[in-house]
C-alpha positions, 0 to 999 in steps of 0.5 A, spaced: 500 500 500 502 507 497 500 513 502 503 520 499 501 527 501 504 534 500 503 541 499 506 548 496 507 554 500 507 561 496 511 567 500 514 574 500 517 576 505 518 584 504 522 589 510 527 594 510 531 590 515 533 583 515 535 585 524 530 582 528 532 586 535 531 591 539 537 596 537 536 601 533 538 600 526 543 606 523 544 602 516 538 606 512 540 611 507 534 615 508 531 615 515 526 619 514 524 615 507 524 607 509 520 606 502 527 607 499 530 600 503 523 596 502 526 589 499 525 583 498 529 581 505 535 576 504 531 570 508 525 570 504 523 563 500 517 563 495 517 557 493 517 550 497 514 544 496 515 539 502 512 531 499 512 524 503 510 517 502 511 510 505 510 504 501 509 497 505 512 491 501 507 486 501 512 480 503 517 480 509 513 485 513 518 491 511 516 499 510 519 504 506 518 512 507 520 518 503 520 526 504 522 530 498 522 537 500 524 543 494 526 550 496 526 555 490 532 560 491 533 566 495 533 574 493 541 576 490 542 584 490 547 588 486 552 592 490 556 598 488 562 601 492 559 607 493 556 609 498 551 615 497 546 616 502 548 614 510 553 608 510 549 603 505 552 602 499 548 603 493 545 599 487 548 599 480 544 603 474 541 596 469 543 599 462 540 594 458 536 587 459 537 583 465 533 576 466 531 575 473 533 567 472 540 570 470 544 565 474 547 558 473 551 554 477 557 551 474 563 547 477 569 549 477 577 547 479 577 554 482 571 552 486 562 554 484 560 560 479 553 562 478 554 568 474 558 565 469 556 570 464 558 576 467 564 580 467 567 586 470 570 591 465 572 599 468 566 602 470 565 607 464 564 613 469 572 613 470 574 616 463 570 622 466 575 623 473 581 627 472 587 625 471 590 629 477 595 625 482 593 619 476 586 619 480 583 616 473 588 610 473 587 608 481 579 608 480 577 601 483 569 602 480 567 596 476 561 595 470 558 588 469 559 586 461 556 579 458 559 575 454 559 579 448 562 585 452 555 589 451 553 593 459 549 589 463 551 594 470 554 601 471 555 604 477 550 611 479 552 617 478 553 620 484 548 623 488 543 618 485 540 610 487 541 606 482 534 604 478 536 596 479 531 594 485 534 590 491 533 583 490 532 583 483 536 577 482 533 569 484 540 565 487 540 557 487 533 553 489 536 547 494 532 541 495 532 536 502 531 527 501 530 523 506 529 516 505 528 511 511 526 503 511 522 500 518 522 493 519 516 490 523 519 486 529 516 482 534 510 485 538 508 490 532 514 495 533 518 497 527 526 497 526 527 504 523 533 505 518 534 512 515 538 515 511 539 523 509 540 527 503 541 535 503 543 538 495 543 545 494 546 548 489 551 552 493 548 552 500 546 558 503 550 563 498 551 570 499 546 575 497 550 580 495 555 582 489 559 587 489 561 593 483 568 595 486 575 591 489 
């Protein structure tokens, strides 16, 4: 006989601060206006799936259960190193199409990347510093490229906040199996054997990148 069951949670969790303590929060770039820090906060998952089943063999007195649970990715933001309003750093001006499923993971030698189609180049904004004391040459601003080199990304003009929304990005969604078998025993009881397995694509990645060294 096969039992199984499961359901789908939909969520968004929306704030303007991932802290849940009492302290006085200082991060905000504008503490007269929340509404410019209003976000998808870094720990929201919107999609889960969470599925089990057992399955009793008809012979031998053995039962076997399985739960699946898949969990979608959390929000990725962009960041720049620039720093216009308080002490945040800002978010970068989208200069041409960005998919929100922009993102793969790929393994490598030198460890997991998952914009692999993305590239730092010189932010464009530095052929407009002076070239006093070599400040144009010592910048450390980066734009994002794709792969044929095109824009994706630029730093804001200063002054300004980068028209890319916090959260506009999805990271890897990661999944948790769960098998077990039970044996029936004398006196009715069942002897458990469980075996675990936990798969993220990259567990629990960060949910910010950076424009800048």
């Amino acid at each position: 006989m096969f039992r199984a069951r499961g359901n789908y949670t939909f969520s968004k969790t929306l704030g303007d601060e991932e802290g849940d303590d009492e302290f006085l929060e200082s991060s905000l770039r504008n503490g007269r206006d929340r509404r410019y820090d209003r976000r998808p906060l870094g720990f929201g998952v919107g999609h889960v799936f969470r599925n089990s089943g057992t399955y009793e063999v008809p012979f031998g007195h053995f039962q076997f259960g399985v739960i699946l649970n898949v969990f979608s990715g959390r929000p990725l933001s962009l960041f720049t190193g620039v720093s216009s309003f308080n002490q945040n750093p800002d978010q970068p001006d989208l200069v041409s199409v960005l998919p929100k499923s922009t993102g793969r993971v790929v393994k490598g030698v030198n460890g997991v990347r998952y914009f692999t189609g993305l590239h730092q180049v010189d932010d464009p904004s530095i052929a407009r510093l002076t070239s006093q004391q070599q400040l144009n040459e010592y910048s450390s601003l980066f734009a994002l490229a794709d792969s044929s080199g095109k824009l994706v990304a630029v730093n804001p003009t200063p002054g300004k906040l980068g028209n890319m929304a916090y959260g506009y990005l999805q990271g890897p969604g990661y999944y948790r199996f769960d098998l077990n078998q039970n044996q029936l025993l004398t006196g009715l009881r069942f002897r458990p054997i469980r075996a675990e397995f936990i798969g993220s694509r990259i567990p629990r990645s960060s949910h910010g990148m950076r424009l800048s060294r």
